[in-house]
C-alpha positions as CSV (number, residue, x, y, z in Angstrom):
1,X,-83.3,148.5,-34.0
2,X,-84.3,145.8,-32.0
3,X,-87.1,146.2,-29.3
4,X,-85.6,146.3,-25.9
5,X,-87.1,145.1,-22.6
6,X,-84.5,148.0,-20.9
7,X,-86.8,150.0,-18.8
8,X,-85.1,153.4,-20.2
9,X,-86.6,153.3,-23.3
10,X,-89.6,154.4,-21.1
11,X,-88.5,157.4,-20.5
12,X,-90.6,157.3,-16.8
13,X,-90.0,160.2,-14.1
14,X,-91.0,157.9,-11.2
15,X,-88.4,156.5,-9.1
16,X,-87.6,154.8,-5.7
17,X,-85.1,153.4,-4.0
18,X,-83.1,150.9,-6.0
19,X,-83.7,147.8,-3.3
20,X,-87.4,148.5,-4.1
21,X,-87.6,149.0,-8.3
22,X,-88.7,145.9,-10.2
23,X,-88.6,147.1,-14.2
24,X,-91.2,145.9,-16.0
25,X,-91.1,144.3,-19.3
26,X,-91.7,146.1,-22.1
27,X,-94.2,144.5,-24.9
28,X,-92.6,144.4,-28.5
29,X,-95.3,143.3,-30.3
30,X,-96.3,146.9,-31.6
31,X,-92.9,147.8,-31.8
32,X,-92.4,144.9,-34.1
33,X,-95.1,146.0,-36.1
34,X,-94.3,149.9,-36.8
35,X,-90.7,148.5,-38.1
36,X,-93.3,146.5,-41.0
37,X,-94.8,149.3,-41.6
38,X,-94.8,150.2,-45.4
39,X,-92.3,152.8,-46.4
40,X,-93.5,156.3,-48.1
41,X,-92.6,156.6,-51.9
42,X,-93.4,159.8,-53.4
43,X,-94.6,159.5,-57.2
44,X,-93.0,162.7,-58.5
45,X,-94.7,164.8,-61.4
46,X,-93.0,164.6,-64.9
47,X,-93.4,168.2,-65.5
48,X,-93.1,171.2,-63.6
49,X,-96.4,172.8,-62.6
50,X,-97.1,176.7,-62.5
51,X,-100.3,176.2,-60.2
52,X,-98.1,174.0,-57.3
53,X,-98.7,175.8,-54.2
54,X,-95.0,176.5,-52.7
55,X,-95.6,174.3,-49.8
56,X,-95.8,171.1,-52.0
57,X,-92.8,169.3,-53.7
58,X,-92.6,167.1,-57.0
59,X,-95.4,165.0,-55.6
60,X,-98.0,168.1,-56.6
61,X,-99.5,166.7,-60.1
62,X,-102.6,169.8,-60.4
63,X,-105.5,168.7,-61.5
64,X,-106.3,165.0,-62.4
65,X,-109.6,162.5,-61.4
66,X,-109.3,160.0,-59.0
67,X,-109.1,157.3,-61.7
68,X,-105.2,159.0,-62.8
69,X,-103.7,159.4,-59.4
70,X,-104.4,155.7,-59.2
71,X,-103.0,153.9,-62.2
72,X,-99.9,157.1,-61.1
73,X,-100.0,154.7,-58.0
74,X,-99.5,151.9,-59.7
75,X,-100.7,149.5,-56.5
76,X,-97.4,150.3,-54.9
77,X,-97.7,150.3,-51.1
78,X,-96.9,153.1,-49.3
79,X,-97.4,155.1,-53.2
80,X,-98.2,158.8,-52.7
81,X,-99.2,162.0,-54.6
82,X,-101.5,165.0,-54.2
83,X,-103.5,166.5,-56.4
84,X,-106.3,168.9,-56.6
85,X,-109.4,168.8,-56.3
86,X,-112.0,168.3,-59.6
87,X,-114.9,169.2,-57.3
88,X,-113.3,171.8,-55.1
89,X,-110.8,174.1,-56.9
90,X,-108.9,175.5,-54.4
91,X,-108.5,172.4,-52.4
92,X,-105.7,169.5,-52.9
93,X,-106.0,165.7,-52.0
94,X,-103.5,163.4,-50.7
95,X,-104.2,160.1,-52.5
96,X,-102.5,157.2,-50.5
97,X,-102.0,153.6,-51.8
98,X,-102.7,151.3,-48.9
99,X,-103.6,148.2,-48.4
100,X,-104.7,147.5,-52.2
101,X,-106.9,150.3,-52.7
102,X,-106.0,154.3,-52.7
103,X,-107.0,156.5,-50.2
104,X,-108.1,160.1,-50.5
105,X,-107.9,162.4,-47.9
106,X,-108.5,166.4,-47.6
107,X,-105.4,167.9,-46.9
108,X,-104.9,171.1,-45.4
109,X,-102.2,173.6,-44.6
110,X,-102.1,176.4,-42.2
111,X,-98.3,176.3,-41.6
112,X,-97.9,172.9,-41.2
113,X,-99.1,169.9,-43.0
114,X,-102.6,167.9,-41.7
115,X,-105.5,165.7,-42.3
116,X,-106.8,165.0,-39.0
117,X,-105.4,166.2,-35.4
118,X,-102.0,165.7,-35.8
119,X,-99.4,168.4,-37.7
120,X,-96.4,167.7,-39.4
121,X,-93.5,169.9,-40.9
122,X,-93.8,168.2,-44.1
123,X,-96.1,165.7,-46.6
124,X,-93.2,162.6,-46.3
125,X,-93.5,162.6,-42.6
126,X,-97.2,163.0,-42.7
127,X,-97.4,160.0,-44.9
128,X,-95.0,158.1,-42.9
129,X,-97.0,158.4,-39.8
130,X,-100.3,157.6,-41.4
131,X,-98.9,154.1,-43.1
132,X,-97.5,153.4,-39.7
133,X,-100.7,154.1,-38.2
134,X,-102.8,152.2,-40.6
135,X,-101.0,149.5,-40.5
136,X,-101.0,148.9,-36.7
137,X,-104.4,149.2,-36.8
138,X,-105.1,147.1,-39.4
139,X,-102.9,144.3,-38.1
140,X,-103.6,144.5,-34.7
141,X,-107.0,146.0,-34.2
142,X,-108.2,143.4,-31.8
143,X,-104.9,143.2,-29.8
144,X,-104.8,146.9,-29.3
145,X,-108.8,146.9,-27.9
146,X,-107.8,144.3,-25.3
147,X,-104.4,146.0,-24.6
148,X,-105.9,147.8,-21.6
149,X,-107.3,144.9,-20.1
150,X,-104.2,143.7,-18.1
151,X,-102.7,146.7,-17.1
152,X,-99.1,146.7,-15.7
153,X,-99.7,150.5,-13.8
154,X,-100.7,149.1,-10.5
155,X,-98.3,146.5,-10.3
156,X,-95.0,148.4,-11.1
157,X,-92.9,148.5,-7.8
158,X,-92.2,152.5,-8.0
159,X,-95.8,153.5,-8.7
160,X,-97.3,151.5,-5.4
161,X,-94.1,152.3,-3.4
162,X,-94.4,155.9,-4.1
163,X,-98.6,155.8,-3.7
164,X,-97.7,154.5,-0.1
165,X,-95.0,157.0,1.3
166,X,-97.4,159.7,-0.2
167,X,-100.6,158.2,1.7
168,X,-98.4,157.4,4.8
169,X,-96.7,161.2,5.1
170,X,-100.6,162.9,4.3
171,X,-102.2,160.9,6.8
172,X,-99.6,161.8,10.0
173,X,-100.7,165.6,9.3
174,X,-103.9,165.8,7.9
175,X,-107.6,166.6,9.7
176,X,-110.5,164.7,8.2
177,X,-113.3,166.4,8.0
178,X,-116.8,165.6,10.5
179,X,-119.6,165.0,9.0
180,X,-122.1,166.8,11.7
181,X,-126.2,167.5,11.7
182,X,-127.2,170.7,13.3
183,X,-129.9,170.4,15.6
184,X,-131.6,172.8,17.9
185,X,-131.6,171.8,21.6
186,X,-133.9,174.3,23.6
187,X,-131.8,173.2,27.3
188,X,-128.4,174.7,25.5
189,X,-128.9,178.5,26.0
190,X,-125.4,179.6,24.2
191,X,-125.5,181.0,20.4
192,X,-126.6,178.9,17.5
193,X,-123.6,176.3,16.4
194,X,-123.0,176.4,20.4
195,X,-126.8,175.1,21.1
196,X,-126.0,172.3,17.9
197,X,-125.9,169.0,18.8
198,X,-123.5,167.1,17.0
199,X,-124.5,163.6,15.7
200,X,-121.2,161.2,14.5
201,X,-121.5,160.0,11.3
202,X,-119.1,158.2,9.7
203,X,-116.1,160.3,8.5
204,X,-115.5,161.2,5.0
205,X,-113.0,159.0,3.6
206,X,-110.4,160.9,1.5
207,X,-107.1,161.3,0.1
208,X,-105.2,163.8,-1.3
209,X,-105.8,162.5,-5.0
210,X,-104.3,164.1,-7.8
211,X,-105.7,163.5,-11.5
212,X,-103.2,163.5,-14.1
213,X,-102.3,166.6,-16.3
214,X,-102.0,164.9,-19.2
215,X,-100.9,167.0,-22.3
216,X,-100.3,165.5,-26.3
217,X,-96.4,164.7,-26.5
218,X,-94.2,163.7,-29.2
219,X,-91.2,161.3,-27.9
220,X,-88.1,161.3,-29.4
221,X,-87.1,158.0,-30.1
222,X,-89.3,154.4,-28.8
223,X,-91.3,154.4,-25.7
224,X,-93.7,152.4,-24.3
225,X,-96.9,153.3,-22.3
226,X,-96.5,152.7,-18.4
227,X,-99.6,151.9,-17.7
228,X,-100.4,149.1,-20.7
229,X,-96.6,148.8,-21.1
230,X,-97.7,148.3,-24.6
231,X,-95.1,150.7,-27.5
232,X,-96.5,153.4,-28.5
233,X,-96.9,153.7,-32.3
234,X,-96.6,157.1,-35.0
235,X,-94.1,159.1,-35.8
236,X,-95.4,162.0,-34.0
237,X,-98.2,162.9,-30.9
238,X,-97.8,159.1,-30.5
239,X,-99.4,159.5,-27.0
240,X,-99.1,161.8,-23.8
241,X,-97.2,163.0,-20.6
242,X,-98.7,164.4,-17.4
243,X,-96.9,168.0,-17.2
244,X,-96.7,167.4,-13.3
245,X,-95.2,164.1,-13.1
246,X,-94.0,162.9,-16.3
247,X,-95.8,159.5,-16.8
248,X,-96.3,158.3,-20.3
249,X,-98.9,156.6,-21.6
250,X,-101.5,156.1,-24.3
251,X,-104.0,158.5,-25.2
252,X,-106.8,156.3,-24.8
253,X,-105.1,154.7,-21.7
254,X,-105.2,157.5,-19.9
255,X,-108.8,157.5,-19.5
256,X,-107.8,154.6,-17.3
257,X,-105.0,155.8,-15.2
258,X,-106.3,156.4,-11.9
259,X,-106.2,160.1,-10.0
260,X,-102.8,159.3,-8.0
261,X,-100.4,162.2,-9.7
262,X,-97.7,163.0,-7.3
263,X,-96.1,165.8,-8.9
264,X,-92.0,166.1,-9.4
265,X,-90.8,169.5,-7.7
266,X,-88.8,169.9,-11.0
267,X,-91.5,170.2,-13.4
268,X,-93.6,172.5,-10.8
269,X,-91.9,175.7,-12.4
270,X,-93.6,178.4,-9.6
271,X,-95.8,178.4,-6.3
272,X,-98.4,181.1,-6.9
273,X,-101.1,180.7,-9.6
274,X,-100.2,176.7,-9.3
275,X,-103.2,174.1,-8.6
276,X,-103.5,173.7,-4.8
277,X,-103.5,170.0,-4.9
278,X,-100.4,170.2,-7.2
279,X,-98.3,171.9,-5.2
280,X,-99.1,170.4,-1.7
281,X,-98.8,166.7,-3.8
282,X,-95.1,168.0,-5.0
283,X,-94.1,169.5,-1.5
284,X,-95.7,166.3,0.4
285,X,-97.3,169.3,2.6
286,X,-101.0,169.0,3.9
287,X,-101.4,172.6,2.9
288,X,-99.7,175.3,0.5
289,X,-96.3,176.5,2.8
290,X,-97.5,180.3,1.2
291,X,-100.8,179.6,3.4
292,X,-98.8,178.0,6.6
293,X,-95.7,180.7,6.3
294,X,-97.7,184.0,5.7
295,X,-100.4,182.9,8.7
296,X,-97.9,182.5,11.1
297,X,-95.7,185.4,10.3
298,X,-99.6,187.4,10.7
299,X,-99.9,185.7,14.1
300,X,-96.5,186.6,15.1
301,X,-96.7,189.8,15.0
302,X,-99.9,191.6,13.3
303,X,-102.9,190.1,15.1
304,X,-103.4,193.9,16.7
305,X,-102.8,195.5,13.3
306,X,-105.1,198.0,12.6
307,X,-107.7,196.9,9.4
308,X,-105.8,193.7,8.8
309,X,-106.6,192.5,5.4
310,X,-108.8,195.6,4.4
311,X,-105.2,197.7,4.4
312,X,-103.4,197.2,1.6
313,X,-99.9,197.2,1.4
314,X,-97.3,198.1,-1.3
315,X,-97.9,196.0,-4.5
316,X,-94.5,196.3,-5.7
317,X,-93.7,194.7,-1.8
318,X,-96.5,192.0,-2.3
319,X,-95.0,191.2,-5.6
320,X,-91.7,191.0,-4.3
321,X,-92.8,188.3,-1.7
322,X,-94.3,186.5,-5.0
323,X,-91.5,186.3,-6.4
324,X,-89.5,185.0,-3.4
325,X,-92.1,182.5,-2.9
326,X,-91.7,181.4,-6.8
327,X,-88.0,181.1,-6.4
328,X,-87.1,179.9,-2.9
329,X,-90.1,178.1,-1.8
330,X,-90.5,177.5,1.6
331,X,-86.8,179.3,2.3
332,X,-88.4,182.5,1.0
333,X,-87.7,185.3,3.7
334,X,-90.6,186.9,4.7
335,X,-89.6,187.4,8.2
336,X,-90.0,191.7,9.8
337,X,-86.2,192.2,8.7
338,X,-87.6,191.6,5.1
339,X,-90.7,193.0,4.9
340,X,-91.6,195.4,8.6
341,X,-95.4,196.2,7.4
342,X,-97.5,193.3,8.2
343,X,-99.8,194.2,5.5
344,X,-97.6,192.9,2.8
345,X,-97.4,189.6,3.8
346,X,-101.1,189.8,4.2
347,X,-101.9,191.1,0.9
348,X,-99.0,188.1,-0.2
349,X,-101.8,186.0,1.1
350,X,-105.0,187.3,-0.7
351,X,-103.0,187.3,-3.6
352,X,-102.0,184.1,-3.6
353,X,-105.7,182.7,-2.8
354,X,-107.2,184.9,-5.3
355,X,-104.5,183.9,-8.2
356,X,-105.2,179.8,-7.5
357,X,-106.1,178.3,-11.2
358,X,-108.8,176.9,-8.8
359,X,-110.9,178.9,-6.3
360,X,-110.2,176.6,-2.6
361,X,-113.8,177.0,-3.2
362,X,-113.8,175.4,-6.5
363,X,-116.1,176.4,-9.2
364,X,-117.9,173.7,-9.5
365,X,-119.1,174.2,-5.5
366,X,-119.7,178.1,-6.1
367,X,-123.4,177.7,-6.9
368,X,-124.0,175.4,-4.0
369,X,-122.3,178.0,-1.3
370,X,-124.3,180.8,-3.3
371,X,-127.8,178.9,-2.6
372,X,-126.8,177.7,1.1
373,X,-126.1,181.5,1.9
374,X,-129.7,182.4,0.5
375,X,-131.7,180.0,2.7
376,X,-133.1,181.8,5.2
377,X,-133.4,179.2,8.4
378,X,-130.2,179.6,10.1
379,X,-129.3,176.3,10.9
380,X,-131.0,174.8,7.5
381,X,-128.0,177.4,6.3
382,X,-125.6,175.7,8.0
383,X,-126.0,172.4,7.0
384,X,-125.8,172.9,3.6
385,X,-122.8,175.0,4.2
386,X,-121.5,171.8,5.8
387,X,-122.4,169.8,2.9
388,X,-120.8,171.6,0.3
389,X,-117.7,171.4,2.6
390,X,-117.5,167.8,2.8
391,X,-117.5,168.1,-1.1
392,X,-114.2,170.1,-1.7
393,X,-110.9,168.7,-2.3
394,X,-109.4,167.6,1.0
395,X,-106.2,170.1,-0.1
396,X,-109.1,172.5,-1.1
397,X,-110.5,171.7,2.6
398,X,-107.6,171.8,5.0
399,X,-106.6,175.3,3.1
400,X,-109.8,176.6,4.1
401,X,-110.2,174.9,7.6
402,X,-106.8,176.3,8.4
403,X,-107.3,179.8,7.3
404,X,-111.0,179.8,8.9
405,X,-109.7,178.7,12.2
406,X,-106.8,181.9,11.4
407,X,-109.6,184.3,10.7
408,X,-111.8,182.9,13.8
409,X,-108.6,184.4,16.2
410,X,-108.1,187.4,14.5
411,X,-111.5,188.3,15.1
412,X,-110.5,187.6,18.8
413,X,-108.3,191.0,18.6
414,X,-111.3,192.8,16.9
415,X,-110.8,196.2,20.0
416,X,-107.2,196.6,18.3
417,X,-107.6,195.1,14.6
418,X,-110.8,196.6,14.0
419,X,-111.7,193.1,12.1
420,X,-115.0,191.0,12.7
421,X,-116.6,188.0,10.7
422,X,-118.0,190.4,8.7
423,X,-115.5,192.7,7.1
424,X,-113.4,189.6,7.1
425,X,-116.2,188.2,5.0
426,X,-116.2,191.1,2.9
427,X,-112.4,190.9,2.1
428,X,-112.3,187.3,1.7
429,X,-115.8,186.6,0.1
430,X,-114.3,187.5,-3.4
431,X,-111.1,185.9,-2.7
432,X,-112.0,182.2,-1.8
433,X,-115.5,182.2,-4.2
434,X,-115.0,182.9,-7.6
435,X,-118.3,182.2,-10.1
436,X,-117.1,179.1,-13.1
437,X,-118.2,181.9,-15.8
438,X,-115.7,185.3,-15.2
439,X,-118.9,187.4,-15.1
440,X,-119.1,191.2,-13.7
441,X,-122.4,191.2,-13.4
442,X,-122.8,187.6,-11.6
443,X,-119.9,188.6,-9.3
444,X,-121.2,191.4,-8.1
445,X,-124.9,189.9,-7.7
446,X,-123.3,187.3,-5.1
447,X,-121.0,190.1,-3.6
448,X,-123.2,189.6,-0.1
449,X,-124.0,185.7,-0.2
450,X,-119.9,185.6,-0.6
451,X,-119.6,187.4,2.2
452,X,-121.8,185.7,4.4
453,X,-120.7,182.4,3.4
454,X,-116.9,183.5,4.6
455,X,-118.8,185.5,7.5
456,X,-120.4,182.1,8.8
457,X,-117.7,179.9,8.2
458,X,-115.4,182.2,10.5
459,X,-118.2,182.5,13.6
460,X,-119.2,178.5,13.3
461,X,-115.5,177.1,12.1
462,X,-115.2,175.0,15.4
463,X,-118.2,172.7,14.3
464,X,-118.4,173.4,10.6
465,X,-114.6,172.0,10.1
C-alpha cells in the first residue's frame, strides 16, 4: 500500500468549516520504512517437546545455549525461536536474528505475550512489531530525534481556527480575576475587607487551557501524528489519543503538544464526576451548566428555605437529577414540576462539587488554603487566601467565584434560611477542599481551617474575587 498524503488516514477528530480546512501533508518517509521492515520467520522445532508451555508454538526448542539457537538462526533476518533458559529454569528467551547478530530477550507471559511495555496476543506479532521497530530506529535514528523540531500542530488550519472561536466565545463571558493587597486604613470605619484598600495590579492573564488526556492507542490501519505529521510506526500501541478530543500523536510528541484540548461533546460520556475544565471546554460554557442551572433554580425559589444545604433531601431524588443531568445535559428538568423540595436540587449541587475528579479547590492548592486559614492576622489571612485564588484554574475560579457570590446572598435570607458564613462553611468546607492523600485522619484534622476558608471567602467574596 502506498503512503497517501489524504488527510483521512489521520484519523483526526478536529474539524472546521470547509472554506477554512487546509489538510496537511502527510510525511512518508517512516511509512516507507515499516514496509522494509524485515519479515518474521519462525524456525520451527524438529521434534515435538513434552516441556513446551501451551502458550508457545513449533518455535519452542526447550533447552539449548545461546551458541544453538544461533547457528538454528542461520543469519536469516527477521529468524526467530525461543528457548529456555540454561541459567534460569523456568524462564524462556526469545532469540531474534537482527541486523547480523541475535538478540536475546526475556520473555514473559501473563496472558498475553511481552518483553517490554507493549502486549501482544501472540509471539509472530510480537516479533513483527519489534523488527519493525528496530528497524526504524536503526535506519532513522537521527531523522526521528529531529522529527519534532518543525512541528506542523500550530500551523494546521482547524487547530488555530478552533483555538480562536474557543478563546473568542470564553473571553465574552468570563471574569478575570483582581489581583488586590489588603491594607488597613484607620479613616475607613466599616468591617475588615470593607476598610481594605485595594491596590491595581496587573490582572492575571488566563485562559481556559486544557492539557491533553492522552491515553496508549492501537490504530487500526496507517496514521500519522498531527502534531509532527510524521507515520507512526509498530504494529501495535504505535502512539496515543487524547480520550477528550481525539488528537493523535506520538508518544514522545505529546510531551510537546501544548495545553489547548477542546474536548468533543461525543467522547464526554457523562456530566457529573467529569473534570471541570473538561466539561466547560466541551460545552464552550464559562462554568459547569450543573453549577449555573441548580443556583438559579435555588434562587428562584428556595433562598427562604429553612437549613438550606444542611437539609438533606431524598438520595434516590438527588440521584435522579444525576442522572438527568448525565443524559440530557443542560435540557435536564429540574424545574418545581420535577422535583417540588428545594433540597434536592441542592444536595444535586454538593453532590456534584464533591464527586469532581478534581476538588474546584484542587489538590495541589489544599495545603496552601489549609496554612492561610491558620495564620492568625486577619488581613495577613486574607491575602494569602487571595493568593492561592489567583492560582486555581480559571474554570476552577469562576466555579468558585460564582457559587461564593451565591452563598454571599443566601446568607442575606439568614432570619428565614437559618444559614450564615459559618454553617455554610461547615457544609461546604468538605465539599470544595479535599486533602491530595484520601486520609480520615488528615480530613478531619482540617475539618475547621476548611470551614473557615469557605466561611471567609463567603463574608469577603466582593474583594477576594
Amino acid at each position: 500500500m502506498a503512503a497517501s498524503s489524504n488527510s483521512s488516514l489521520s484519523g483526526s477528530s478536529l474539524s472546521s468549516d470547509p472554506e477554512d480546512y487546509q489538510p496537511p501533508i502527510w510525511k512518508s518517509y517512516l511509512y516507507q520504512l515499516q514496509q522494509e521492515a524485515p519479515r518474521p520467520k519462525r524456525i520451527t522445532c524438529p521434534q515435538e517437546m513434552e516441556s513446551r508451555p501451551k502458550y508457545y508454538g513449533r518455535e519452542f526448542h526447550g533447552i539449548i545455549s545461546r551458541e544453538y539457537a544461533d547457528e538454528l538462526l542461520a543469519a536469516v533476518e527477521g529468524a526467530y525461536l525461543i528457548r529456555g533458559s540454561q541459567r534460569q529454569p523456568g524462564t524462556h528467551t526469545l532469540a531474534l536474528r537482527f541486523g547480523h547478530q541475535t538478540l536475546n530477550y526475556r520473555l514473559f507471559y501473563d496472558g498475553k505475550h511481552f518483553v517490554g511495555e507493549k502486549r501482544f496476543e501472540s509471539v509472530h506479532d510480537l516479533v513483527t512489531d519489534a523488527l519493525i521497530t528496530l528497524y526504524i530506529e536503526t535506519k532513522a535514528a537521527e531523522y526521528i530525534a529531529k522529527m519534532t523540531t518543525n512541528p506542523i500542530y500550530e500551523h494546521l488550519g482547524y487547530t488555530s481556527l478552533l483555538k480562536d472561536k474557543m478563546v473568542h466565545r470564553l473571553s465574552r463571558g468570563r471574569t478575570e480575576p483582581r489581583r488586590v493587597t489588603f491594607q488597613k486604613d484607620d479613616k475607613i470605619s466599616s468591617p475588615l475587607v470593607r476598610r481594605s484598600a485595594l491596590k491595581d495590579t496587573p490582572e492575571k492573564q488566563c485562559s481556559y487551557e486544557k492539557i491533553h488526556n492522552f491515553k496508549v492507542h492501537t490504530f487500526r490501519g496507517p496514521h500519522w501524528c498531527e502534531y509532527c505529521a510524521n507515520f507512526m510506526w509498530g504494529l501495535i500501541a504505535q502512539g496515543v489519543r487524547c480520550s477528550d478530543c481525539g488528537l493523535n500523536v506520538h508518544k514522545q510528541c505529546s510531551k510537546l503538544v501544548p495545553s489547548d484540548c477542546q474536548p468533543d461533546l461525543r467522547r464526554i460520556k457523562k456530566v457529573f464526576s467529569c473534570d471541570l475544565t473538561t466539561l466547560v471546554k466541551a460545552h464552550n460554557t464559562t462554568r459547569p451548566m450543573v453549577v449555573d442551572m441548580c443556583i438559579r433554580e435555588i434562587e428562584l425559589r428556595g433562598m427562604k428555605s429553612e437549613g438550606l444545604y444542611r437539609v438533606s433531601g431524598f438520595s434516590e431524588h438527588i440521584e435522579d437529577v444525576r442522572l438527568a443531568f448525565d443524559r440530557d445535559g443542560e435540557k435536564a428538568d429540574i424545574s418545581a414540576n420535577s422535583y417540588a423540595d428545594i433540597n434536592i436540587i441542592a444536595g444535586a449541587l454538593k453532590l456534584y462539587l464533591r464527586d469532581l475528579p478534581i476538588p474546584v479547590i484542587t489538590f495541589d492548592l489544599y495545603s496552601k488554603f489549609i496554612q492561610a486559614a491558620k495564620i492568625p492576622n486577619a488581613e495577613s489571612r486574607l491575602e494569602a487566601i487571595h493568593e492561592g485564588l489567583l492560582q486555581l484554574p480559571p474554570a476552577h475560579y469562576e466555579t468558585l467565584r460564582y457559587l461564593m457570590a451565591h452563598l454571599k446572598r443566601v446568607t442575606m435570607f439568614e432570619k428565614d434560611n437559618l444559614m450564615n458564613s459559618e454553617n455554610l462553611g461547615i457544609v461546604f468546607g468538605p465539599t470544595l477542599m479535599q486533602p491530595p492523600e484520601q486520609n480520615a485522619l488528615t480530613t478531619l484534622n482540617d475539618m475547621r481551617q476548611q470551614k473557615l476558608v469557605v466561611q471567609l471567602m463567603i463574608e469577603h467574596e466582593d474583594v477576594l474575587f
